[in-house]
C-alpha positions as CSV (number, residue, x, y, z in Angstrom):
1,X,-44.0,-23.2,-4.4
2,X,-43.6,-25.9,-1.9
3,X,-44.6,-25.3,2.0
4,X,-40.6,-25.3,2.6
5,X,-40.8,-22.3,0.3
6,X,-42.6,-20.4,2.2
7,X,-41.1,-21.4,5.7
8,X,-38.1,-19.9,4.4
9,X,-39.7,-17.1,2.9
10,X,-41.7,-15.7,6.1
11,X,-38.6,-16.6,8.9
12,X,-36.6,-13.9,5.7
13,X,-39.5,-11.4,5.5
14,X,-40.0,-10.8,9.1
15,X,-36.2,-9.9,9.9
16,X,-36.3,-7.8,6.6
17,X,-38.8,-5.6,7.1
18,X,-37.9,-5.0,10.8
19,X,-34.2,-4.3,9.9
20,X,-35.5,-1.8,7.2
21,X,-37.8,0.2,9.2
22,X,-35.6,0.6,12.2
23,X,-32.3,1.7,10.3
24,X,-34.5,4.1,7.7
25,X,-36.3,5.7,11.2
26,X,-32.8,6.4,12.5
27,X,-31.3,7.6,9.3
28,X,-34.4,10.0,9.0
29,X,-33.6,11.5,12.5
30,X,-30.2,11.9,11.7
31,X,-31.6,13.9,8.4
32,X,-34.3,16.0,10.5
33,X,-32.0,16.7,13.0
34,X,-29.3,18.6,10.1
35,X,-32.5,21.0,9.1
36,X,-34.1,21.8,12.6
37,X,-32.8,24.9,12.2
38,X,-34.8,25.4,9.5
39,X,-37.6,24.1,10.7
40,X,-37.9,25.7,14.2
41,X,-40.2,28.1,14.6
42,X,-42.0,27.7,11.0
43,X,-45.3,26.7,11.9
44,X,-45.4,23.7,9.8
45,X,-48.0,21.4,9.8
46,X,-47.1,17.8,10.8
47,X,-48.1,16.6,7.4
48,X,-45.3,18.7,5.7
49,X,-43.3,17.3,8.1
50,X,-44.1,14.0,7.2
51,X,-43.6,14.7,3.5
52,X,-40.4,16.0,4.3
53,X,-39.4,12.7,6.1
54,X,-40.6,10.7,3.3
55,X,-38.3,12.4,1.0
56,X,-35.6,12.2,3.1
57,X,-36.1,8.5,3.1
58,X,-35.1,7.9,-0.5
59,X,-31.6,9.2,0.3
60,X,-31.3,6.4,2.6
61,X,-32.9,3.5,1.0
62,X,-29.4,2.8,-0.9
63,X,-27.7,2.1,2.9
64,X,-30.7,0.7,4.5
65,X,-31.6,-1.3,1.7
66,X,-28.2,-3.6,1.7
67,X,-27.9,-3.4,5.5
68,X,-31.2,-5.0,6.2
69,X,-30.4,-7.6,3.6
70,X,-27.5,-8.5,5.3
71,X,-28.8,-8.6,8.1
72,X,-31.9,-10.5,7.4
73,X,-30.0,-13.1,5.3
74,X,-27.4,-13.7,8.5
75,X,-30.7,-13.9,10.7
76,X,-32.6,-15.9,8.9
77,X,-29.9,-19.3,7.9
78,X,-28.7,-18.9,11.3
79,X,-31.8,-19.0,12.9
80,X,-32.7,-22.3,10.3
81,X,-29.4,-23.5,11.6
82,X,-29.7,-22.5,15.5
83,X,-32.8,-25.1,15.1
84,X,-31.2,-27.8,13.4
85,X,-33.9,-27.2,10.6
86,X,-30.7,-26.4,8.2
87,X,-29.4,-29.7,9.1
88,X,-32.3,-31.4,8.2
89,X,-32.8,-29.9,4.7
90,X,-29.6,-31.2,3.9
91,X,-30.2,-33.9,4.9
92,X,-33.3,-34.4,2.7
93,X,-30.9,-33.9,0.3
94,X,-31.3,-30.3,-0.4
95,X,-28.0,-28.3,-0.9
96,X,-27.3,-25.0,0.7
97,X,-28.6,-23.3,-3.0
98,X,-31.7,-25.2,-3.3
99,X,-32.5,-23.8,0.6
100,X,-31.6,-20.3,-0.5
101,X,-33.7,-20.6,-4.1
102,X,-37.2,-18.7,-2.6
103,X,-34.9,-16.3,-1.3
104,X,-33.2,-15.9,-4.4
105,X,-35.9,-15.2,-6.7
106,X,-36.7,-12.8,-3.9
107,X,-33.4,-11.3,-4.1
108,X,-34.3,-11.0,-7.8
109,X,-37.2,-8.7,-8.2
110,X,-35.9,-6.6,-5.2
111,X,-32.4,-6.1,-7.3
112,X,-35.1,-5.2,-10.6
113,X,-37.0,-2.9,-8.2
114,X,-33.8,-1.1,-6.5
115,X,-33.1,-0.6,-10.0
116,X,-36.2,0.9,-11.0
117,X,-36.1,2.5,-7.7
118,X,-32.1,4.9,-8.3
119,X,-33.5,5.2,-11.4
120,X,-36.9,6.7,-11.3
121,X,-38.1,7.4,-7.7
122,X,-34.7,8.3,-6.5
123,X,-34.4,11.6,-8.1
124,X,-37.3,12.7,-8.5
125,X,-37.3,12.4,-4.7
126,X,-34.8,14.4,-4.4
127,X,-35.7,16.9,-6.7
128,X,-39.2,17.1,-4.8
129,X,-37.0,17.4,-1.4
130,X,-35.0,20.4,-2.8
131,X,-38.1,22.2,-4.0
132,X,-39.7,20.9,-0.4
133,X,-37.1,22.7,1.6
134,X,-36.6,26.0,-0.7
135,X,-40.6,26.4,-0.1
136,X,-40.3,25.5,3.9
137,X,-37.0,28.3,3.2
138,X,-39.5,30.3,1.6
139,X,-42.2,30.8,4.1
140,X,-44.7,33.5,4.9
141,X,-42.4,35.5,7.2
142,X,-45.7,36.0,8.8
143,X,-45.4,32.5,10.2
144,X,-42.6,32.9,12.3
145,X,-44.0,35.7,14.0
146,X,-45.9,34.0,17.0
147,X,-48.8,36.4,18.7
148,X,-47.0,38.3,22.0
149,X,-43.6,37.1,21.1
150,X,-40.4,38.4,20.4
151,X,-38.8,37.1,17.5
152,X,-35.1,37.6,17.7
153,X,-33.4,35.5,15.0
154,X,-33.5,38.4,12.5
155,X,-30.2,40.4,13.1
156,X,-30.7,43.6,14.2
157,X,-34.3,43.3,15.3
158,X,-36.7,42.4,18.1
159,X,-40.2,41.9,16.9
160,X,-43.7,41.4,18.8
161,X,-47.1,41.3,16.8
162,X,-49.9,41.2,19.2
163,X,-52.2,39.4,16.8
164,X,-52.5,37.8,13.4
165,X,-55.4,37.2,10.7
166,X,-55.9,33.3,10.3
167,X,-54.2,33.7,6.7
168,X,-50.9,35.9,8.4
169,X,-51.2,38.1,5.9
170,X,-52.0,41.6,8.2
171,X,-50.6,41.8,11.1
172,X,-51.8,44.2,14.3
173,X,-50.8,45.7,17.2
174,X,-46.8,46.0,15.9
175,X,-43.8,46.8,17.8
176,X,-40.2,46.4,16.6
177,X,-37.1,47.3,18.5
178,X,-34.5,48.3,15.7
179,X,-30.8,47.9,16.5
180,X,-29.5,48.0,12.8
181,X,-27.5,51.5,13.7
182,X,-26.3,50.0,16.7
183,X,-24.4,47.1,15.2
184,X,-23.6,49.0,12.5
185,X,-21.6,51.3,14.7
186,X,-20.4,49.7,18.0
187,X,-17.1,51.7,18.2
188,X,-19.3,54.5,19.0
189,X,-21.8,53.3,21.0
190,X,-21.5,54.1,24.6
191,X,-25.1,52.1,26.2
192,X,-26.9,49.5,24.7
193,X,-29.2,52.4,24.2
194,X,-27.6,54.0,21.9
195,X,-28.7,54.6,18.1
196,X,-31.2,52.5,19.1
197,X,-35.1,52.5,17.9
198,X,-38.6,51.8,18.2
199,X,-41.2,51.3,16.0
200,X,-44.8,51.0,16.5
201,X,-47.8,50.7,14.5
202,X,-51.2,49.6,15.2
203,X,-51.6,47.3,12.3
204,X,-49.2,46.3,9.3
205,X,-49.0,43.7,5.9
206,X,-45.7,41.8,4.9
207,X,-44.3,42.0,1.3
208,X,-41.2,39.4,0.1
209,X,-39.6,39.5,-2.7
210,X,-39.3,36.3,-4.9
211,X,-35.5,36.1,-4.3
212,X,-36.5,36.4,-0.8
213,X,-33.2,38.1,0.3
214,X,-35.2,40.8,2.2
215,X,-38.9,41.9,3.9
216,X,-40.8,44.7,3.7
217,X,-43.4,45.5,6.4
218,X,-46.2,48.0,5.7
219,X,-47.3,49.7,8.5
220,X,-50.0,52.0,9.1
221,X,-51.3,54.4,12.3
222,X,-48.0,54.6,14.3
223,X,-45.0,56.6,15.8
224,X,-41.0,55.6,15.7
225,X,-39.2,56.9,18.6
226,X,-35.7,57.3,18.3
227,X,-32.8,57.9,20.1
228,X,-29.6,59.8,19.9
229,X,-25.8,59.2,20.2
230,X,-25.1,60.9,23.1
231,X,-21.9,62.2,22.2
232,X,-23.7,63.8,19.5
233,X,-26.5,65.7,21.7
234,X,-24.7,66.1,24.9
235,X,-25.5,69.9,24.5
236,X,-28.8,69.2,22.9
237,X,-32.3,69.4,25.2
238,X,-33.7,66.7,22.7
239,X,-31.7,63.3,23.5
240,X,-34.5,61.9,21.3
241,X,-37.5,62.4,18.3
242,X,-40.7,60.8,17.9
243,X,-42.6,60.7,15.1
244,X,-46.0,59.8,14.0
245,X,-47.3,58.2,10.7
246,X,-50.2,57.4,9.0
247,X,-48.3,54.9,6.5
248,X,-45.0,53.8,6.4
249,X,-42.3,50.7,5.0
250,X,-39.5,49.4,6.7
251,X,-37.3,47.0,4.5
252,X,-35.5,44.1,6.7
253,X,-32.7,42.2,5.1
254,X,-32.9,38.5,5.5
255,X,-29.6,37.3,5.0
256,X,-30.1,34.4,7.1
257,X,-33.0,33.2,5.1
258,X,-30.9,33.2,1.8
259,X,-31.7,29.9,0.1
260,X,-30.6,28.6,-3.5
261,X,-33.8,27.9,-5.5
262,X,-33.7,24.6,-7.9
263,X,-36.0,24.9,-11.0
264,X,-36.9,22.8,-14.0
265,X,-33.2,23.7,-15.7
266,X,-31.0,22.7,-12.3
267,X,-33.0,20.0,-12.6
268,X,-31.9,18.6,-15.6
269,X,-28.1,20.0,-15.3
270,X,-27.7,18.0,-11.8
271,X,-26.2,14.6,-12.7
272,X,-27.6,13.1,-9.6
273,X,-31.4,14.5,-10.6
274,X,-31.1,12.4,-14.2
275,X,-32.6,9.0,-14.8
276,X,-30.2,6.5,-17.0
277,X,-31.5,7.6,-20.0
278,X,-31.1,11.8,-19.4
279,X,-27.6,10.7,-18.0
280,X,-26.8,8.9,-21.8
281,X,-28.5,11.7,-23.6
282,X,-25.7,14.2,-21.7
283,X,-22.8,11.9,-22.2
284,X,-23.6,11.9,-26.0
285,X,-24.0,15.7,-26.0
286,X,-21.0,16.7,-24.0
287,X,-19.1,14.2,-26.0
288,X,-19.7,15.9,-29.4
289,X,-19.7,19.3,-27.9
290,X,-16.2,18.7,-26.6
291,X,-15.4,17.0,-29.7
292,X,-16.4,20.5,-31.9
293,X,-14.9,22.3,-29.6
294,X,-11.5,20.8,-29.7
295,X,-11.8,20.9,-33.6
296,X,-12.4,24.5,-33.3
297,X,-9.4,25.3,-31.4
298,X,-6.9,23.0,-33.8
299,X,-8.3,24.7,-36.5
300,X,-7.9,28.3,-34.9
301,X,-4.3,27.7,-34.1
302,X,-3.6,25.4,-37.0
303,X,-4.0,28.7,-39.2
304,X,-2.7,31.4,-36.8
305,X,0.7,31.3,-37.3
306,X,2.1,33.5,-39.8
307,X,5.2,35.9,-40.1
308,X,5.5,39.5,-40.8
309,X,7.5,40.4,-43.6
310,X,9.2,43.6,-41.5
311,X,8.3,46.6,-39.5
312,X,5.5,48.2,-40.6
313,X,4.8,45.6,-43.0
314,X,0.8,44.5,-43.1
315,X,1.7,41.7,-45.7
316,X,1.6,38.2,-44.3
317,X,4.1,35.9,-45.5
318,X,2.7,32.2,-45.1
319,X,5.4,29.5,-44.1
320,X,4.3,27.1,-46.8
321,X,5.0,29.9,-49.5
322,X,8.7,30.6,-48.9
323,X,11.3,28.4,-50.8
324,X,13.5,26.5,-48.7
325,X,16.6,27.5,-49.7
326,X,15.9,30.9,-48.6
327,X,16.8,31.4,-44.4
328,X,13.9,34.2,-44.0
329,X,14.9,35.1,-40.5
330,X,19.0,35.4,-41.4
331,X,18.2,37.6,-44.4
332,X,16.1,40.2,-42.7
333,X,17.6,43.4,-41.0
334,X,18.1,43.7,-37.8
335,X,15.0,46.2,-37.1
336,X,13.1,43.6,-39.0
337,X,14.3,41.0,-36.9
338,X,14.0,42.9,-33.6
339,X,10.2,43.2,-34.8
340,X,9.4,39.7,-35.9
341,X,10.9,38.3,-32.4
342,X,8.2,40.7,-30.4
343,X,5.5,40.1,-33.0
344,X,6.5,36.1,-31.9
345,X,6.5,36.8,-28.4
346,X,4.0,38.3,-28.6
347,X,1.4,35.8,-30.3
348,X,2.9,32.9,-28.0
349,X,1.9,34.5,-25.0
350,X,-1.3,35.2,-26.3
351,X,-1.5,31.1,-27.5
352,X,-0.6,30.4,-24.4
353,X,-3.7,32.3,-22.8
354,X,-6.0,30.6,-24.9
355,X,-4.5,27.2,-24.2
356,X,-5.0,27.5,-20.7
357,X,-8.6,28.7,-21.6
358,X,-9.5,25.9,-23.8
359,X,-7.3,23.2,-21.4
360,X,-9.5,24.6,-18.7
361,X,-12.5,24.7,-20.4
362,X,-11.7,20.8,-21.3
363,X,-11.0,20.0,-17.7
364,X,-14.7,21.2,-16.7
365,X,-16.7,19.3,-19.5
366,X,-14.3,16.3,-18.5
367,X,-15.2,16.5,-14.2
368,X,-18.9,16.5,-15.8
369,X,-18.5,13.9,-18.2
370,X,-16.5,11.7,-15.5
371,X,-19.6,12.7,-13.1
372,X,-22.0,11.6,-15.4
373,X,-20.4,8.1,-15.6
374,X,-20.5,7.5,-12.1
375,X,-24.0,8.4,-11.5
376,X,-24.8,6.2,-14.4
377,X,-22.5,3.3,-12.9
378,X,-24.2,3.7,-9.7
379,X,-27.8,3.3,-11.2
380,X,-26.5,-0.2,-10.9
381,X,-24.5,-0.9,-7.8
382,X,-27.3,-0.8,-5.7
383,X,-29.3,-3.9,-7.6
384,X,-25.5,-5.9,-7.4
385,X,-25.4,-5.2,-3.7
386,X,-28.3,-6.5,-3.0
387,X,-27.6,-10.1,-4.5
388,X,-24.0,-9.8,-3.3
389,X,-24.7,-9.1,0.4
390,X,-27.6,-11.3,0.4
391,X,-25.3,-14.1,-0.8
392,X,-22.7,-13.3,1.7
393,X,-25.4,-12.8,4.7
394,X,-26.8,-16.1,4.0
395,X,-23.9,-18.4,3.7
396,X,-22.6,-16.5,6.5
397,X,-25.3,-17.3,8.8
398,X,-25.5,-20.9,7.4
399,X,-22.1,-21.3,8.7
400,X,-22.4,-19.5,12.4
401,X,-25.8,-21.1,13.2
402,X,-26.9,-18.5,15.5
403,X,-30.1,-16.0,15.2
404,X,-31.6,-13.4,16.7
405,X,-29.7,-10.1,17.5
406,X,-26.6,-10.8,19.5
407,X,-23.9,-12.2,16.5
408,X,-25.7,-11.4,13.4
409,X,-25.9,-7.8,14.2
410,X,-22.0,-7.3,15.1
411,X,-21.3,-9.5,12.1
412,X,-23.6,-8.0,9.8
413,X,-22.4,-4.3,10.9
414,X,-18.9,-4.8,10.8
415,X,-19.2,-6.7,7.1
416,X,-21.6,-3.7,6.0
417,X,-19.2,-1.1,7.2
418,X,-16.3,-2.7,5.0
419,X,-18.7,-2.9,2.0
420,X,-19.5,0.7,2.8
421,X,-16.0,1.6,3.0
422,X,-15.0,0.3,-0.5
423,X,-18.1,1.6,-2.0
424,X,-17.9,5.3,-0.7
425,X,-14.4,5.5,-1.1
426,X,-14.5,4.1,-5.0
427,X,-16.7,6.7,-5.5
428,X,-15.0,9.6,-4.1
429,X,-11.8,8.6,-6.1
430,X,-14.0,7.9,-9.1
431,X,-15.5,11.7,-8.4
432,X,-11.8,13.0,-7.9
433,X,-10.3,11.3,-11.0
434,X,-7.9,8.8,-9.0
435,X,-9.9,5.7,-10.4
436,X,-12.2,5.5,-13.7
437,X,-15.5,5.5,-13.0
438,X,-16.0,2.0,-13.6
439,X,-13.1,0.8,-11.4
440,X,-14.3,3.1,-8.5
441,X,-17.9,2.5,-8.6
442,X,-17.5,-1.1,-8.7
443,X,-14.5,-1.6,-6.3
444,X,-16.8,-3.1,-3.4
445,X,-18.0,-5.4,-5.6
446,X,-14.8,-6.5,-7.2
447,X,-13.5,-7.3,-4.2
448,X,-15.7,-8.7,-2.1
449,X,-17.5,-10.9,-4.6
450,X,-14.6,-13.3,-5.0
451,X,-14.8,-13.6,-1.0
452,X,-19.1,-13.9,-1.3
453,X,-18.3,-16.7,-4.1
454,X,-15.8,-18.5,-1.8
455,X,-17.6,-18.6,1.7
456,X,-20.7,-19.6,-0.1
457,X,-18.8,-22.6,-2.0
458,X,-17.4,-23.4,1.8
459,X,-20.7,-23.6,3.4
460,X,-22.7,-25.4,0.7
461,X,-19.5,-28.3,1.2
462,X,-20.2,-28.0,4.8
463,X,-16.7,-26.9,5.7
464,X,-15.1,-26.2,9.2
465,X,-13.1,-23.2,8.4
466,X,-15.8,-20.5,9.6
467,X,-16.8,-23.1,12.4
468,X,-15.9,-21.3,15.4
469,X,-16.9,-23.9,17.7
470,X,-14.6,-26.3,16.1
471,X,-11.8,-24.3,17.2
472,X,-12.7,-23.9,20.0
473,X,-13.1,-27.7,20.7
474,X,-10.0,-28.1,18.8
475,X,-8.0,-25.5,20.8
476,X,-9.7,-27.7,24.5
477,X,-8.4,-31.3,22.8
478,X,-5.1,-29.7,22.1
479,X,-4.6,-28.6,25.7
């Protein structure tokens, strides 16, 4: 590689890896801010945060990816040009390709590795970030219950522990305000004191179930005090009752905490979890299953319909058997008649049932299979973008001759944005069923390449029609 290789190489790298690391940073915050919720008060150690952030990358590697080509690309020829170092190439008689050739063997393996990259990493990493935040979901309840705090974000109830074992697992010095009866009737309540009660304990162990849809806490040595609707004790010298324990459970539902948990088998149902190769394996499955499945129904309602002979009558006269001179309908009686029509009714109505079922049914495996070829379309959109914008960045920024982060960025956004555009909305009609999956996924691509191809052919012939200061001198000589 020749020392005007690598000039071009490094003033490309630089930009890149910049660009890349600012826009994934803010993409990750936008991602972390969506779950603080639900990480707020956990107790999580910054290295699970970290992981957490690390997964959440990969969901934004296919916008941050293009962007920071783009952007780099634009950068970089315009900075070459800024300098009159483009100039110069050309005219060592290098073309605007050979300038670009470093860049686009570059272009190359990061295409092959974007590729490996929605292929393989992609989702596994987000199969690893779904079982990441059911477990951060799933925590010890014990964690969230901070040593001479009340924690409120359980409906119904106030709780303060006064201490903690390092592990969480036993809990002392307990004391829970319940207001479960107090929500549960507030027609009736008259205070804030009403129904409500207290519960203390001098020490205490938490048990959650694995569907973690509620918590039991164990409690031992300890009283509940609890008082009365008033209406209901007005007469009554005992407004309240206390009583002691020596053991006791109180089950809390955790509705807030409900989570969907993904396993092994979501794993490999989830179109966007499958690698190319799972995604075939489904088409080819759901194609024959649909196939047997339509074969079953023709031949189910192929050999269903049949006629009654007459009222009564269990004998089944088959269509194929009666002669043709014979009108079967005319020559029955009128009870007979009468009978066949409801018996006919009857069985087309429940046809109809059944085709709506199966037509249903067919509609479902259909949406899949259609989902399936997008996600296996868009294995490869992401390696094409990368060429295409790079292409488009770079003749861009050949013919604009300006670097840094004034032009280039506007430009590079704006262009990005419409790419975006095509790309998201392609898919969302190829998702829907408005485009085939092909058409849809590759809509950005269809057409904005033409447009790549034709500003790159303009600025390897050195051509004025992107030159803005030539209009603008133009526009001056006019006046």
């Amino acid at each position: 590689m020749t020392k005007l290789s690598w000039v071009v190489l490094k003033s490309f790298i630089g930009p890149f890896l910049l660009n890349f690391a600012v826009w994934m940073i803010l993409l990750d915050m936008q991602s972390l801010w969506l779950y603080i919720d639900d990480l707020m008060g956990k107790g999580l150690e910054w290295t699970i945060i970290m992981e957490l952030m690390f997964y959440f990358s990969a969901n934004w590697v296919p916008m941050a990816l293009p962007l920071s080509i783009l952007l780099a690309s634009i950068m970089t020829l315009g900075k070459l040009g800024e300098n009159n170092e483009l100039v110069a190439m050309k005219a060592a008689g290098m073309s605007l390709f050979q300038i670009m050739k470093p860049l686009a063997f570059l272009m190359i393996f990061v295409s092959l590795g974007a590729f490996y990259f929605t292929n393989n990493l992609w989702p596994m990493a987000n199969f690893k970030l779904r079982v990441l935040i059911n477990d951060i979901q799933q925590t010890k309840a014990s964690i969230i219950f901070k040593e001479g705090i009340f924690y409120d974000d359980i409906e119904g109830y106030s709780i303060r522990v006064g201490s903690k074992t390092n592990e969480g697992s036993t809990l002392h010095d307990i004391l829970i305000y319940d207001f479960t009866a107090l929500k549960a009737n507030p027609g009736n309540a008259k205070d804030p004191r009403d129904y409500k009660r207290v519960i203390s304990a001098k020490s205490g162990t938490i048990v959650q179930n694995k569907e973690m849809n509620f918590l039991e806490l164990k409690l031992q040595n300890g009283f509940i005090f609890q008082e009365m609707n008033k209406e209901d004790v007005k007469n009554s010298k005992m407004p309240f009752s206390r009583y002691y324990f020596e053991n006791a459970a109180l089950k809390i539902q955790l509705q807030s905490f409900d989570f969907e948990r993904s396993d092994e088998d979501q794993y490999e149902k989830e179109e966007y979890l499958m690698t190319l190769t799972q995604i075939n394996q489904k088409i080819d499955s759901t194609s024959i299953n649909e196939a047997i499945k339509q074969q079953s129904w023709f031949d189910f309602y192929k050999n269903s319909f049949t006629i009654l002979r007459g009222m009564g009558d269990t004998n089944i006269v088959e269509l194929s058997n009666l002669p043709p001179s014979i009108g079967y309908f005319d020559a029955l009686v009128p009870g007979e008649k009468k009978q066949n029509l409801v018996d006919a009714i009857s069985k087309l109505e429940s046809k109809k049932q059944n085709s709506e079922k199966f037509l249903k049914i067919k509609e479902i495996m259909n949406e899949y299979k259609r989902n399936l070829l997008v996600k296996r379309h868009e294995k490869f959109t992401l390696s094409y973008a990368v060429l295409m914008l790079f292409f488009l960045g770079a003749s861009l920024g050949a013919v604009i001759k300006k670097g840094g982060f004034g032009a280039p960025v506007l430009i590079a956004v704006g262009l990005f944005l419409v790419y975006f555009l095509l790309a998201r909305g392609g898919q969302e009609m190829a998702t829907a069923g408005t485009l085939s999956p092909i058409l849809g996924m590759w809509l950005s691509a269809i057409l904005l390449t033409p447009i790549t191809l034709w500003i790159f052919y303009k600025a390897n012939k050195d051509s004025k029609v992107f030159d803005f200061d030539f209009y603008g001198k133009l526009f001056k000589r006019k006046k």
